[in-house]
C-alpha positions in Angstrom: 71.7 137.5 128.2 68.5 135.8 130.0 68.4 132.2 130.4 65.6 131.6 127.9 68.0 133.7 125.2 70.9 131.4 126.4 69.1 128.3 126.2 67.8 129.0 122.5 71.5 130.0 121.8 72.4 126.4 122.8 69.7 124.5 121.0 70.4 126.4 117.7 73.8 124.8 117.9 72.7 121.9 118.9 71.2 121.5 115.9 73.6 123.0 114.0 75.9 120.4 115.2 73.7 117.6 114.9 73.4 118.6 111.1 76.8 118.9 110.8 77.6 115.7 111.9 74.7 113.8 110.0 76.6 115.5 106.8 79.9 114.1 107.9 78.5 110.4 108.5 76.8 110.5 105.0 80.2 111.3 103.1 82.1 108.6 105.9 79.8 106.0 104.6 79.8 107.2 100.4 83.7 106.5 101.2 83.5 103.4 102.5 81.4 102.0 99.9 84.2 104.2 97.0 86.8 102.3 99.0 85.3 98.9 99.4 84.3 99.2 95.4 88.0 99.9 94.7 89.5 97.1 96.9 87.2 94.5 94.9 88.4 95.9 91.6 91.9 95.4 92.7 91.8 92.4 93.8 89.7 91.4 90.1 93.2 93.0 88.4 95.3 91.1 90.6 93.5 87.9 89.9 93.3 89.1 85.9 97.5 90.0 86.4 98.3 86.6 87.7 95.9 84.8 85.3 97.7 87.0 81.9 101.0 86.1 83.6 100.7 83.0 83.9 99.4 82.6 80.3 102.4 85.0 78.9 105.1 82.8 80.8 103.5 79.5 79.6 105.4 76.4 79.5 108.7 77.3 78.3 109.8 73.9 75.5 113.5 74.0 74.7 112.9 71.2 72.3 113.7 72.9 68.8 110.5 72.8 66.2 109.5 70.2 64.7 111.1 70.6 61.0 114.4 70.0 62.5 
């Protein structure tokens, strides 16, 4: 194989590679953003959990009704 065959070799991987790599950052980053989108929702559902639990538990009044 002659330089000039292996040096063409090379940069056709090269940019192969480079290709490659620019693929795998794009889907990195559309992940992040999935993730980052999910952690705000579950902290909203958190919030929402404590807000329903706290309006479920209420005040709890022993005293009996009033028609007694």
């Amino acid at each position: 194989m002659s330089l000039e065959e292996r040096i063409t070799e090379l940069e056709s991987r090269l940019a192969f590679q480079d290709d490659t790599i620019q693929a795998l950052n794009d889907v990195l980053v559309a992940q992040q953003r999935v993730l980052e989108r999910m952690q705000l929702q579950l902290a909203a559902l958190a919030k929402r959990q404590e807000d329903m639990q706290g309006w479920i538990d209420g005040p709890q009044d022993d005293a009996p009704p009033p028609h007694y």
